[in-house]
N, C-alpha and C positions, 0 to 999 in steps of 0.2 A: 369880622365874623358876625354871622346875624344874628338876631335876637334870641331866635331857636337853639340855635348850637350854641350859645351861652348858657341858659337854662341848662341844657344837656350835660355841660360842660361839669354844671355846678352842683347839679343833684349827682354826677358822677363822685366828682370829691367829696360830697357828702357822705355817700353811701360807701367811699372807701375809706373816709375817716373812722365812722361807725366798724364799720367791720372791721380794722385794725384796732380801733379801742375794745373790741370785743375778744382780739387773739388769733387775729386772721379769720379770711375767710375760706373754711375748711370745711372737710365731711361732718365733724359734729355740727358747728355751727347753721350749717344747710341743713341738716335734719335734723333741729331746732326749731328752725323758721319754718318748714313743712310741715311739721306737727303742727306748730302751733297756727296756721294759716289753717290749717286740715281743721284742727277743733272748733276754731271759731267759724268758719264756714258751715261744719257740719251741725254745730250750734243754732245758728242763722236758719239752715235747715230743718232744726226740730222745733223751734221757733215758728218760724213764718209760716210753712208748710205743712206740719204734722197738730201744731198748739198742743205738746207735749213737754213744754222746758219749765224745769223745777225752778226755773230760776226770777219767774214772773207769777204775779197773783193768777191769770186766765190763760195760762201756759204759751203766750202767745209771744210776738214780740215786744219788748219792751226798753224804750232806749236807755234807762237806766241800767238795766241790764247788760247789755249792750259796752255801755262807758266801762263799766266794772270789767268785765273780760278783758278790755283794751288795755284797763289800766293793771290788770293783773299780769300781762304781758308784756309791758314795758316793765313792770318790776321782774322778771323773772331776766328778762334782759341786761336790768340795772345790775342785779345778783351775780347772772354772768360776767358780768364788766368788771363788779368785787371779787369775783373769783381767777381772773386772768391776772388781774396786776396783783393776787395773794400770791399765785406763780410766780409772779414777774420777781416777787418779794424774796420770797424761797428759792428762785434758781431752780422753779420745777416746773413742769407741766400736767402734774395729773388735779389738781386740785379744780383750774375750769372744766380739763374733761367730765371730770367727777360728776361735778353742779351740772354742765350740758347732758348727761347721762340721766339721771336725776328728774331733769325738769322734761326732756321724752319721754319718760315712761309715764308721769305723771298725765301727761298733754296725749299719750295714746289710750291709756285709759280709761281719759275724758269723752275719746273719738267712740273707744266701744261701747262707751255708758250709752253717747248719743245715737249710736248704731241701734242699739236696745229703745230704744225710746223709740226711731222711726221702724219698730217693726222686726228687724232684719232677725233672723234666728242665730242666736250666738249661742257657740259651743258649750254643752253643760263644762266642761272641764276649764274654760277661758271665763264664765260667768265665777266660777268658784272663786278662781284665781284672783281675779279682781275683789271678793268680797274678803279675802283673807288678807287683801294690800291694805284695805279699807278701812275695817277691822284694826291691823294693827297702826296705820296713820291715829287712828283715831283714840288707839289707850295710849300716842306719846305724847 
C-alpha cells in the first residue's frame, strides 16, 4: 500500500474511533459538528471581514481569539463524550442526546448573534427570543 492510502487509511480509523467514543456517528452528532463549523466560520466572518467581534480589542481578527473558540469546542465535544458513556452507565440514551441538543442551540444562537453583527436583518421575534435565552443563561 502506498504512503498515501496509509495516511488515508489512518485518519479514517481515527475519525471512526472519535465518532464511536462520541456515540456514533448520527444525525445529532452531524448537526453538532455543522453548527459548530457554521459558528466559527461565521465568527471568522465577522472577524476578518466586517471587524465587528466582541471578542477582540479592535473587533478584528485575533488569534487568541481564535484558540479560545477552538478550545471551547473541543470541550463541548469532551462534554459530549461525558455524556455518551453517562448513557452508556445508565443503560440509556437520552442523556447525550440531551447535551448534543443543548450545545446546537447554543452554537445557533451564536450563528444569529454573528448574523447580526454582519449586518443581516434578523426577525424582531428571533432577536427577542435570543435575548430572553440570554437573559435567563445569565441569572443561572
Amino acid at each position: 500500500m502506498e504512503a498515501r492510502g496509509i495516511f488515508c487509511a489512518g485518519i479514517g480509523a481515527l475519525g471512526s474511533a472519535i465518532a464511536a467514543a462520541l456515540g456514533g456517528w448520527d444525525a445529532p452528532l452531524l448537526t453538532l459538528i455543522i453548527c459548530m463549523a457554521a459558528d466559527y466560520a461565521t465568527g471568522l466572518l465577522v472577524a476578518g471581514i466586517f471587524h465587528a467581534s466582541k471578542k477582540s480589542t479592535g473587533g478584528g481578527l485575533e488569534s487568541a481569539a481564535g484558540w479560545k473558540g477552538l478550545s471551547r469546542k473541543a470541550a463541548t465535544l469532551l462534554l459530549v463524550l461525558v455524556a455518551h458513556f453517562t448513557d452508556t452507565l445508565l443503560g440509556t440514551d437520552c442523556v447525550r442526546n440531551a447535551v448534543v441538543i443543548g450545545f446546537c442551540t447554543n452554537e445557533i444562537l451564536s450563528i444569529v448573534e454573528n448574523a447580526g453583527l454582519m449586518g443581516l436583518p434578523i426577525p424582531a421575534a428571533l432577536a427577542k427570543a435570543i435575548d430572553v435565552l440570554k437573559n435567563q443563561s445569565e441569572a443561572q
